[in-house]
C-alpha positions as CSV (number, residue, x, y, z in Angstrom):
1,X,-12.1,5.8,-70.7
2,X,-10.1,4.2,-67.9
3,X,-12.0,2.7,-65.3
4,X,-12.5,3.7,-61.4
5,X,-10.5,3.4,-58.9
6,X,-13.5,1.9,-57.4
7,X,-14.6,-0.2,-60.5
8,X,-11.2,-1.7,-61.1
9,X,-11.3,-2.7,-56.8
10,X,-14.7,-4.4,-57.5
11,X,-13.2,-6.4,-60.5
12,X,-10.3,-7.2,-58.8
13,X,-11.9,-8.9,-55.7
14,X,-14.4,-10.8,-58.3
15,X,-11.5,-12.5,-59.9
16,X,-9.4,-12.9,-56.7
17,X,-12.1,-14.4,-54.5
18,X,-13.3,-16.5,-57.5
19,X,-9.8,-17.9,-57.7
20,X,-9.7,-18.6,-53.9
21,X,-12.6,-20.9,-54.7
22,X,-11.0,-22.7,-57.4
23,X,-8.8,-25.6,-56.1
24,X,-11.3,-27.2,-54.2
25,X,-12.6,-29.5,-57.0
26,X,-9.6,-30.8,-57.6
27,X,-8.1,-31.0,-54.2
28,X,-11.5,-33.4,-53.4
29,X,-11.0,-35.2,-56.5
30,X,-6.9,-35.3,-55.3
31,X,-7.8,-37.0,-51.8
32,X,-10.0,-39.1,-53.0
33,X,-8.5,-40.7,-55.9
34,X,-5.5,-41.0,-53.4
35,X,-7.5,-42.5,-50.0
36,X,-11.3,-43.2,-51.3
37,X,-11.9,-42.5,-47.8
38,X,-15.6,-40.7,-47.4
39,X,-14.1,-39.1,-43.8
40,X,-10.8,-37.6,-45.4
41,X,-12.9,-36.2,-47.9
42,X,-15.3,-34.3,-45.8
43,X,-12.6,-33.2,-43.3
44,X,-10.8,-31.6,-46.5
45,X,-13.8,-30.0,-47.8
46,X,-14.4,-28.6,-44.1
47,X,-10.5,-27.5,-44.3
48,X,-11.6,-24.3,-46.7
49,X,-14.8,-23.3,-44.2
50,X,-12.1,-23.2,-41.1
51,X,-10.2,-19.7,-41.9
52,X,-13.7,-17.8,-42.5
53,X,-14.4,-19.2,-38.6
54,X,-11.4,-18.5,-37.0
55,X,-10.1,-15.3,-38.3
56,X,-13.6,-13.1,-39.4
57,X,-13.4,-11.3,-36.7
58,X,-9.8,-10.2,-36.6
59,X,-10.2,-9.5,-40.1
60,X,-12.5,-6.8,-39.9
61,X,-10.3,-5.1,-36.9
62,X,-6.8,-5.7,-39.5
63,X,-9.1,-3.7,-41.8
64,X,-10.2,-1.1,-39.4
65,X,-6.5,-0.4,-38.7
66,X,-4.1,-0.5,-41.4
67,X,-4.5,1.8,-44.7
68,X,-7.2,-0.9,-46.4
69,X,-5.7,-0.6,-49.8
70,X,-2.3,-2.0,-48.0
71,X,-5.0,-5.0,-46.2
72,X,-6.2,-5.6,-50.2
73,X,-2.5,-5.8,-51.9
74,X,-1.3,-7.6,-49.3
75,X,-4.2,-10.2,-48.8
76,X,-4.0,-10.9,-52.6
77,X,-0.2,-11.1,-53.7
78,X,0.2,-13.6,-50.7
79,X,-2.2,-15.6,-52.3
80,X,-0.7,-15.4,-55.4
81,X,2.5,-16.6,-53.9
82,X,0.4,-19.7,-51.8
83,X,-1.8,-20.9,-54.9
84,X,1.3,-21.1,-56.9
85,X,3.2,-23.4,-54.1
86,X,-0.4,-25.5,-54.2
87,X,0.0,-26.2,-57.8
88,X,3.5,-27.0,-57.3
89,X,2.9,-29.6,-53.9
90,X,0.0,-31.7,-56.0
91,X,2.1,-31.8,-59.5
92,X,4.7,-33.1,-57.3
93,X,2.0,-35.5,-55.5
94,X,2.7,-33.9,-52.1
95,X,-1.3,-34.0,-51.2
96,X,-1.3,-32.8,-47.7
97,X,1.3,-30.0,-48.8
98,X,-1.1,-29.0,-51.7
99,X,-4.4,-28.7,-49.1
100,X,-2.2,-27.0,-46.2
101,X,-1.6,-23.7,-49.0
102,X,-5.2,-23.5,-49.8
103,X,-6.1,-23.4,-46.8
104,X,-3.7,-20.8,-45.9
105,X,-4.9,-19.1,-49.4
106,X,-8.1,-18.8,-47.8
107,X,-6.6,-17.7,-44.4
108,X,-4.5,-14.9,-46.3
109,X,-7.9,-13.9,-48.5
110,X,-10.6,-13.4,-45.2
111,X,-9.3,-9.2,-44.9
112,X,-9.8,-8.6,-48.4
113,X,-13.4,-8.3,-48.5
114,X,-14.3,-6.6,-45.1
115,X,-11.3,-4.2,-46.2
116,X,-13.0,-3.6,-49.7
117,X,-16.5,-2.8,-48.8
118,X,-14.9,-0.3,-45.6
119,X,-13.1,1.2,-48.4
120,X,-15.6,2.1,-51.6
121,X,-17.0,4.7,-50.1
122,X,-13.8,7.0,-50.2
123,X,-12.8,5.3,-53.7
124,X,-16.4,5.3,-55.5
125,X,-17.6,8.6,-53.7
126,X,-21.4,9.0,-55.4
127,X,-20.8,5.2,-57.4
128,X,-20.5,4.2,-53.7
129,X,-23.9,2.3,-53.5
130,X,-23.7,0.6,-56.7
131,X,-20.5,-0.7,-56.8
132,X,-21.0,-1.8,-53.0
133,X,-24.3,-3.9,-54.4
134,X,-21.4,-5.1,-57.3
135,X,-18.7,-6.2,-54.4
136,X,-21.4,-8.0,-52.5
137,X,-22.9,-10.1,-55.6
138,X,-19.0,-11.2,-56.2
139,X,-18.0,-12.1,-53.1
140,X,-21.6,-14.3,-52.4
141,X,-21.1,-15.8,-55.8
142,X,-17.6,-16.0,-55.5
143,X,-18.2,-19.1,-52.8
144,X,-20.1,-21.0,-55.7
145,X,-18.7,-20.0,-59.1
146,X,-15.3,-20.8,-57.9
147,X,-15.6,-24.6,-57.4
148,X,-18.2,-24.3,-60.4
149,X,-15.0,-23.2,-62.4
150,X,-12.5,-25.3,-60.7
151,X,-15.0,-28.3,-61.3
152,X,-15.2,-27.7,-65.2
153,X,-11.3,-27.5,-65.2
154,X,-11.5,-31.1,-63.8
155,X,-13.7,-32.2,-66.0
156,X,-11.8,-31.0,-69.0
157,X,-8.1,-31.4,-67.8
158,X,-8.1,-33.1,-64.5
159,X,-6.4,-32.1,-61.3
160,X,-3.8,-30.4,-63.3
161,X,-5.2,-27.3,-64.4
162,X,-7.5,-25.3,-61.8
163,X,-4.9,-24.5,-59.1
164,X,-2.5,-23.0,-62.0
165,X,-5.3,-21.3,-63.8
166,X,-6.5,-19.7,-59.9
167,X,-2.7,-18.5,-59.3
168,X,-2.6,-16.9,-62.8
169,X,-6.5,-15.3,-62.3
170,X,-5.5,-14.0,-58.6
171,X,-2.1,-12.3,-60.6
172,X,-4.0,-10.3,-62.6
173,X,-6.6,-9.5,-59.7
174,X,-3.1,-8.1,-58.5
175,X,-2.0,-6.3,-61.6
176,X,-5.7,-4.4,-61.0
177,X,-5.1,-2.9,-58.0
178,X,-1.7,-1.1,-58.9
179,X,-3.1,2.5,-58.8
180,X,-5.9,1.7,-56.0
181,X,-5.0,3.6,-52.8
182,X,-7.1,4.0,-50.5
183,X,-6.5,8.0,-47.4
184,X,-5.8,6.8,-43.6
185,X,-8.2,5.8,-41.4
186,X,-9.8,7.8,-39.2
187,X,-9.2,5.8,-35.7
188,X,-12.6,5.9,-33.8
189,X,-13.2,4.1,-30.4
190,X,-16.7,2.9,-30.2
191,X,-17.6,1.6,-27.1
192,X,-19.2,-2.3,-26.9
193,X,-22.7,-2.9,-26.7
194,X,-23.1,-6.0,-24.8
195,X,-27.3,-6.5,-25.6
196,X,-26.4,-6.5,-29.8
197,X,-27.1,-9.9,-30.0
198,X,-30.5,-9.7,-27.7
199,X,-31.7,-7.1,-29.7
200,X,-31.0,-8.6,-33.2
201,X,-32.6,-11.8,-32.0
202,X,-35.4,-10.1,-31.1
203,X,-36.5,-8.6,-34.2
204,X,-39.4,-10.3,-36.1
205,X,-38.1,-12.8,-38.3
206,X,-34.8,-12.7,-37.8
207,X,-34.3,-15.8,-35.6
208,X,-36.4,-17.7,-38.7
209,X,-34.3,-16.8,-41.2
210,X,-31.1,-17.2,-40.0
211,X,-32.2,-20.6,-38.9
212,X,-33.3,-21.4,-42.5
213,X,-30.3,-19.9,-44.2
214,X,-28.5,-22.2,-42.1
215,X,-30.3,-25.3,-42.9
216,X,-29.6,-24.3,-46.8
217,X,-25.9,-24.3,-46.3
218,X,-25.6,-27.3,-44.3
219,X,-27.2,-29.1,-47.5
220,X,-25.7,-27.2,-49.8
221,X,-22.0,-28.0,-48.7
222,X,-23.0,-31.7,-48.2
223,X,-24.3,-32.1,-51.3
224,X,-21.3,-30.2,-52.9
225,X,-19.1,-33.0,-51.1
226,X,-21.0,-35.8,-51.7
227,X,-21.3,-35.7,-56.0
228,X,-18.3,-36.9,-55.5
229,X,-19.1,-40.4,-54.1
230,X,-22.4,-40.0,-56.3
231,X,-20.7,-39.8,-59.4
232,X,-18.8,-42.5,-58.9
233,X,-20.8,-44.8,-57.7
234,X,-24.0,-43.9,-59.0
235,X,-23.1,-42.5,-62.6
236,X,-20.1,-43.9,-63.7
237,X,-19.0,-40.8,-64.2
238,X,-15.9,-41.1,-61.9
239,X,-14.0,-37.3,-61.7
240,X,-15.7,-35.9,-64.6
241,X,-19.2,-36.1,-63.6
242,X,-18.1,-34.8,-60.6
243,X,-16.9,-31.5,-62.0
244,X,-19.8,-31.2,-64.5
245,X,-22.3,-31.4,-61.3
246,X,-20.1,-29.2,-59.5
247,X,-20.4,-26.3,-62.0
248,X,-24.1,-27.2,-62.4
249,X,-24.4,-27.1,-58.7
250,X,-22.5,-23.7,-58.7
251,X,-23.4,-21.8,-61.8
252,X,-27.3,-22.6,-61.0
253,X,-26.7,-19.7,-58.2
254,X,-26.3,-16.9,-61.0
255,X,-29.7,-17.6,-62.2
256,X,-31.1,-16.7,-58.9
257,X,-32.3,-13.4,-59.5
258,X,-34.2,-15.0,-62.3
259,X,-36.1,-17.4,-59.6
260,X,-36.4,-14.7,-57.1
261,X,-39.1,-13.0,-59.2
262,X,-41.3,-16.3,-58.8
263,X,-40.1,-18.1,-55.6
264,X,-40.5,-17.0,-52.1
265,X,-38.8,-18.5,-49.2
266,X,-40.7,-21.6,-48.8
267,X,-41.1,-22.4,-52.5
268,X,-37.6,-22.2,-52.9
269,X,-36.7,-24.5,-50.4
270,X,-39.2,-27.1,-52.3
271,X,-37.7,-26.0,-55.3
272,X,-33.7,-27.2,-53.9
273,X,-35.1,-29.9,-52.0
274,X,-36.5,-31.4,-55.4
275,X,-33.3,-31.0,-57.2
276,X,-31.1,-32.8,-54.6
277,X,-33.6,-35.5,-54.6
278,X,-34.1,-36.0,-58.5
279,X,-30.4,-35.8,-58.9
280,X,-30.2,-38.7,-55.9
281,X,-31.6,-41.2,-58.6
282,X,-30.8,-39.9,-61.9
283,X,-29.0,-42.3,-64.1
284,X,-26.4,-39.9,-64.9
285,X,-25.1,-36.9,-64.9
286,X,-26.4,-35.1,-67.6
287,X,-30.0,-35.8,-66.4
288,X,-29.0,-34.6,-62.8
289,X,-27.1,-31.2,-64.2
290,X,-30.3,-29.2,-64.9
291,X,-32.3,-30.7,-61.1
292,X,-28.5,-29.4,-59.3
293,X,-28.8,-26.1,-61.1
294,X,-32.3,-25.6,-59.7
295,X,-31.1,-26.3,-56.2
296,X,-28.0,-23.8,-56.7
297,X,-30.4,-21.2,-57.5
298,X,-33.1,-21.8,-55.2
299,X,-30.0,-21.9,-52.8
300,X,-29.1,-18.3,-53.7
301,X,-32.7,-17.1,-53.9
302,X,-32.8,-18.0,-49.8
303,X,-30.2,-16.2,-48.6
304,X,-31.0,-13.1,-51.1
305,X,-34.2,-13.2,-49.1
306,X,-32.9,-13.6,-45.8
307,X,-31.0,-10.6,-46.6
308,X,-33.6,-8.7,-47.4
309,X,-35.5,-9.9,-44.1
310,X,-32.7,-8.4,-42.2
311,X,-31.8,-5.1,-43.5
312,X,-35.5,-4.7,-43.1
313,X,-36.0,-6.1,-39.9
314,X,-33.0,-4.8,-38.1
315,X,-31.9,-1.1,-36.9
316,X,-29.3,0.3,-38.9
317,X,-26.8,0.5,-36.1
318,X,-26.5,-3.2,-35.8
319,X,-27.5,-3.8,-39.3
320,X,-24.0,-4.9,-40.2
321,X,-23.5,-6.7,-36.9
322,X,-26.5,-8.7,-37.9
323,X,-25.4,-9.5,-41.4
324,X,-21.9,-10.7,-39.9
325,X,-23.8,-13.1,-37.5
326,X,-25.7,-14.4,-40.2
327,X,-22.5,-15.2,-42.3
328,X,-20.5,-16.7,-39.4
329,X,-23.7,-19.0,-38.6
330,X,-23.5,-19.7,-42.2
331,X,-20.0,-20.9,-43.0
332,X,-20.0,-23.1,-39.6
333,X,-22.9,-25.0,-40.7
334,X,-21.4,-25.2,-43.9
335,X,-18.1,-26.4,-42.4
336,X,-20.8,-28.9,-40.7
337,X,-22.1,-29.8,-43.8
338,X,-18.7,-30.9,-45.4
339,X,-18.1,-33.7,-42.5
340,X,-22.3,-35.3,-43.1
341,X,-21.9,-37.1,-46.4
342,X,-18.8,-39.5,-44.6
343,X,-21.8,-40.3,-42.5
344,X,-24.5,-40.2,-44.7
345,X,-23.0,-42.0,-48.1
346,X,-21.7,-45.0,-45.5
347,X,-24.9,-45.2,-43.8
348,X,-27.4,-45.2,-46.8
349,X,-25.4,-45.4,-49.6
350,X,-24.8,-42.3,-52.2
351,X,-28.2,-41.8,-54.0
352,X,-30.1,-42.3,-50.6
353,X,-27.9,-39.0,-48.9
354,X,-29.5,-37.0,-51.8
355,X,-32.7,-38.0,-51.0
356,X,-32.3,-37.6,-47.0
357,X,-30.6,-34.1,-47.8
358,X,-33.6,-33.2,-49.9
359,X,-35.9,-33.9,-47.4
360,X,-34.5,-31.9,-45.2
361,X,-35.0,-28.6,-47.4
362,X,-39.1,-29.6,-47.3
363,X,-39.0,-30.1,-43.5
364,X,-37.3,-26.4,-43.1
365,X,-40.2,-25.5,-45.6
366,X,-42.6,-27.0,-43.0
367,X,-40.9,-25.2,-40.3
368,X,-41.1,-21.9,-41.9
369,X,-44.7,-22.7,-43.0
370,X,-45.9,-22.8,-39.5
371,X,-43.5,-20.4,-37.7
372,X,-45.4,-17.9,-40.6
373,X,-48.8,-18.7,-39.1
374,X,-47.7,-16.8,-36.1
375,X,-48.0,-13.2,-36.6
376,X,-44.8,-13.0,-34.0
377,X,-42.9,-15.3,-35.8
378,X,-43.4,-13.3,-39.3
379,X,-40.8,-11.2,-41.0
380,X,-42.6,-7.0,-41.3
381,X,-44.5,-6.4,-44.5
382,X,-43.8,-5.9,-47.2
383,X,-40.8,-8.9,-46.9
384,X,-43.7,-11.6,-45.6
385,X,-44.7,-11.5,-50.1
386,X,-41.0,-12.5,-50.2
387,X,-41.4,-15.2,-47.6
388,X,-44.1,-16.8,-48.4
């Protein structure tokens, strides 16, 4: 039995955005084998957060107004076309050539995914709901898994095998969506609604969660960053460790829904702040793998939540302006995140950043404990047994 239209679409954007993710690794352990410079390597780990800033929001318009299965193609044989030219720039040692594609590979792939949820209802028809839940899971785990792969590929090969292996992966992503076409759209004007962002703010619990999910992806992305420094100076590990904790650090994140059916929001945070922390000082990397998946998953298990909190919390007419916020708020801080550890590794040293970014998981957990004492402040039952 062949699959769905609708099935195949969902696979496809799995393996494409996974792909986007995967020359990061190996572009970080490029630049730094090349400069050792803690700043260089923040700013190109920020590089990949910069496209999901600038061009979200035409995105979703590009998708509201050309024929989305067009917007999907498109989006994914250009990247096809840019991780090849990557692969090509760093085996001929032309770093800044190598990072300037990626970045455009992630410019090219921000219209696939607004384009692909817009368009399963018409593909999936009564599958609509599932394989929307399907399309979400990939692209959130996408952002993780990606690097997770890339960074095992690193470990294995070095820098010479994820960006290849991505450009292959994203070609058969391509090869997927041959019979996917997607009717016209229906061209509706909607007028603005200049209170949306009063009125989402002012649902209970919203401004707390998207303040903690925040918090988590700041720390997340500088942790991410920083293994790198870590394993070298810490474990001896040099680019090997690095991609082992990577993938730890990434992987942890599928085991989320395991954790969700015994953390809430604050024990979570504990939970991730621990990990960071323990992985700070372990001697090496196969003591700190197990503490970084912890944190990847308790990672996951926060925004899941904060999720939750706000298709609860928020009308449905601005349920998907709300969500869009949230992820905008997200990426910048984790954009943010990218530039601390050139701060924070010079300042204290490698192990200490883990600590300092652990610490800053139990504060948020100390925030959210007494914003929850406040009966304003809480998210609507039933999501405060989540929270708590």
């Amino acid at each position: 039995m062949k699959p769905s239209a609708g099935t195949r679409l969902v696979i496809s954007h799995a393996m494409a955005a996974t792909a986007m993710s995967m020359p990061w690794p190996a572009l970080l352990a490029a630049v730094w084998s090349s400069t050792h410079s803690d700043l260089l390597l923040g700013v190109t780990g920020a590089l990949r957060m910069l496209p999901y800033i600038a061009l979200s929001a035409f995105s979703g318009m590009l998708a509201d107004r050309v024929r989305r299965s067009t917007v999907i193609r498109s989006s994914t044989a250009l990247r096809v076309a840019l991780l090849a030219g990557s692969a090509l720039a760093l085996q001929m040692q032309e770093l800044v050539v190598a990072v300037g594609l990626a970045v455009l590979t992630v410019a090219m792939g921000t219209p696939a995914y607004p384009a692909a949820a817009a368009a399963m209802p018409s593909l999936a028809g009564d599958r609509s709901s599932r394989l929307t839940s399907f399309l979400v899971t990939a692209e959130v785990s996408a952002f993780v898994v990606g690097p997770a792969l890339g960074g095992l590929l690193v470990a294995v090969g070095g820098q010479a095998w994820a960006i290849p292996a991505s450009a292959v992966i994203t070609l058969l992503a391509l090869v997927l969506l041959a019979r996917v076409r997607t009717g016209p759209i229906a061209q509706v004007v909607v007028p603005a609604d200049r209170g949306r962002l009063r009125t989402v703010l002012q649902c209970r619990g919203v401004p707390l969660v998207i303040s903690v999910v925040v918090v988590v992806n700041l720390v997340l992305s500088a942790a991410s960053i920083g293994l790198l420094p870590l394993s070298e100076s810490s474990w001896g590990s040099g680019e090997r460790g690095f991609g082992i904790a990577t993938a730890a650090l990434g992987f942890g994140s599928l085991a989320a829904p395991l954790l969700q059916t015994v953390l809430g929001l604050r024990s979570s945070l504990l939970a991730g702040g621990a990990g960071l922390a323990i992985a700070g000082f372990a001697p090496g990397v196969a003591v700190a793998a197990a503490p970084l998946a912890v944190t990847g998953a308790a990672a996951t298990v926060v925004e899941c939540i904060s999720t939750d909190v706000l298709q609860r919390a928020v009308p449905d007419h601005l349920r998907a302006f709300s969500l869009g916020l949230t992820d905008a708020a997200m990426v910048t801080a984790a954009l943010l995140g990218a530039l601390l550890p050139s701060v924070l590794v010079s300042l204290t040293g490698p192990s200490v950043s883990f600590v300092i970014l652990g610490a800053l998981l139990f504060l948020t957990a100390g925030f959210v404990q007494l914003l929850m004492s406040s009966p304003s402040n809480a998210p609507q039952s039933p999501v405060n047994v989540a929270v708590e």
